[in-house]
C-alpha positions in Angstrom: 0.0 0.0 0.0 1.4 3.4 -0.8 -0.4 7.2 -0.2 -0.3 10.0 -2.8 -0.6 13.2 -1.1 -2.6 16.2 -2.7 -0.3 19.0 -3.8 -2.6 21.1 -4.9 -6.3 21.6 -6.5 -8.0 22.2 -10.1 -10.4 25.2 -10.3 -12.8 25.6 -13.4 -15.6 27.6 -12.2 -17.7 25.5 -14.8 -20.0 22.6 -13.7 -19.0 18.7 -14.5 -21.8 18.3 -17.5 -20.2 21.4 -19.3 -16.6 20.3 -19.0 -18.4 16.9 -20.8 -19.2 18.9 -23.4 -16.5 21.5 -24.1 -13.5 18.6 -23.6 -11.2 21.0 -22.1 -11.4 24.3 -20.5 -9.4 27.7 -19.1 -9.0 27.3 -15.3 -6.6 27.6 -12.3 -4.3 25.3 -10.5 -4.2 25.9 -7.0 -1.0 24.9 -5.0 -1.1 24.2 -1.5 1.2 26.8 0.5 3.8 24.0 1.8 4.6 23.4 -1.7 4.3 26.6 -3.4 8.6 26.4 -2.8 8.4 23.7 -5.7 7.2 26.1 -8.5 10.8 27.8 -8.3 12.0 28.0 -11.9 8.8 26.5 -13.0 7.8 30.3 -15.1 8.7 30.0 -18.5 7.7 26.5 -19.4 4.7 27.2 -22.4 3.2 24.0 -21.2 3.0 21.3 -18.0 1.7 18.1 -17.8 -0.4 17.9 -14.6 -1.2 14.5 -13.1 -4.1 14.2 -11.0 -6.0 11.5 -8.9 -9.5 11.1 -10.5 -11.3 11.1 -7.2 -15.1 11.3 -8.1 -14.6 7.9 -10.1 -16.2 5.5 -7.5 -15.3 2.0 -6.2 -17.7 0.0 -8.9 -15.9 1.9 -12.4 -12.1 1.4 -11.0 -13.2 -2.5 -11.8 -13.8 -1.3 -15.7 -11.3 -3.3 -17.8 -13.1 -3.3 -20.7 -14.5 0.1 -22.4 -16.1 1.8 -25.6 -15.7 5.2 -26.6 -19.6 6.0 -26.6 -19.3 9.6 -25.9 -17.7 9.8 -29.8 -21.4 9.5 -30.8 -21.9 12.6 -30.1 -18.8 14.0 -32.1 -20.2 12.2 -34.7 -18.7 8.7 -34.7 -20.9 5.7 -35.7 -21.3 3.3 -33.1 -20.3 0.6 -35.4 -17.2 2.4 -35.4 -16.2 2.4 -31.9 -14.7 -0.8 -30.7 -14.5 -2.7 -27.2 -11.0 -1.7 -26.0 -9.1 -2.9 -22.8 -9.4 0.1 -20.5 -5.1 0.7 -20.5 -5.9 1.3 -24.5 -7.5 4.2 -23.4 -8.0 7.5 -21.6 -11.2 6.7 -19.6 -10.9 8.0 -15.9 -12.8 4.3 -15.3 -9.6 2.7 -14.6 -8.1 0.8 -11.2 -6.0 3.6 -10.4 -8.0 6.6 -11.6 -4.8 8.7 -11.9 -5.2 11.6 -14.7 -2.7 13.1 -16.8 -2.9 16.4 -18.9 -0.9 18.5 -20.9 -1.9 22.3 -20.4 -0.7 25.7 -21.7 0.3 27.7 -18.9 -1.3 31.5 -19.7 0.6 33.0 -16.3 1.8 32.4 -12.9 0.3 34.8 -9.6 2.1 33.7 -6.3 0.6 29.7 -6.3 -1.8 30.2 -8.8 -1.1 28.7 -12.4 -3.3 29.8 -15.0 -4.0 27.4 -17.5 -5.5 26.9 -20.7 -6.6 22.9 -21.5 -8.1 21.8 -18.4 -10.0 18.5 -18.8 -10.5 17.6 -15.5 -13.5 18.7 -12.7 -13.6 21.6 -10.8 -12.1 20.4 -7.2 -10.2 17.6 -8.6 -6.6 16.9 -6.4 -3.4 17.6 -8.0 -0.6 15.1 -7.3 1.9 16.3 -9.6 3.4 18.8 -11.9 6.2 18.3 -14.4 7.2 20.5 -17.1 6.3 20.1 -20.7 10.3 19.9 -22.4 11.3 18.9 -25.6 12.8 16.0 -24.6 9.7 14.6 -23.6 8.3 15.4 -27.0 7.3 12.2 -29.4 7.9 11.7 -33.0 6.4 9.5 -35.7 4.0 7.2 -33.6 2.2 4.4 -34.6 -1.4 3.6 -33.2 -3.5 0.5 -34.2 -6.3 0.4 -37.1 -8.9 1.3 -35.1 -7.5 4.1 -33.6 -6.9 5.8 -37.1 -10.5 4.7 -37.8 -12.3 6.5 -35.4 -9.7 9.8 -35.9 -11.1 9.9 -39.4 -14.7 10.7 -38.3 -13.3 13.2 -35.7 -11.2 15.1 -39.2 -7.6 14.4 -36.3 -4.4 12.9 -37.4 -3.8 10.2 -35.3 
């Protein structure tokens, strides 16, 4: 057994059904005062990737290890198109460990307060972990299976 402690906290000012329906949003990650120390030499970075612990998925959906994209319906994706993937194949917060991870563009920093723009988490949601966005980090050429390039088609995304 480990224990993740909370470094922070995600603030959107929108409610859950409209983050569902924009994908990502503007918003504010709070830091917690004992760990404000760790933003030193943080300004500058254009983008951070934010990890955060999925805490309103409840005990039932963190047994999901099977999923299918059904909210690409609505972005126009044929049922038919969307197959049964193993949950690690995807993003789905209905995971065993709901741990989240973003990538957000940082619009400024004001004393704890990051401003971001990208948000696709809820409004309250913990914040474990901050790293920066570098280069290195940075991913050419990937590969991703048929049905991945299938259903980027209908979306008009590379893959």
């Amino acid at each position: 057994m480990f224990e993740l402690i909370p470094i922070g906290l995600v603030h959107t000012n929108i409610k859950d059904e409209e983050l569902h329906q924009k994908g990502s949003v503007d918003g504010i990650i709070e830091i917690f005062p004992e760990f404000k120390e760790g933003l030193d030499a943080l300004n500058g970075f254009s983008h951070l990737i934010l990890v955060t612990y999925l805490d309103r998925v409840g005990v039932e959906d963190r047994r999901t290890l099977k999923i299918r994209f059904r909210h690409l319906q609505r972005a126009g994706v044929p049922l038919n198109v969307l197959p049964e993937v193993g949950v690690f194949a995807s993003d789905s917060p209905h995971r065993p460990n709901p741990i989240g991870i973003s990538i957000v563009e940082v619009q400024k920093f004001d004393e704890g307060f990051i401003h971001v723009r990208g948000l696709d988490v809820y409004d309250g949601t913990p914040v474990i972990d901050i790293k920066p966005y570098t280069p290195f980090r940075k991913v050419q050429n990937i590969n991703v299976p048929e049905w991945f390039s299938k259903i980027s088609s209908y979306l008009n995304r590379e893959p």
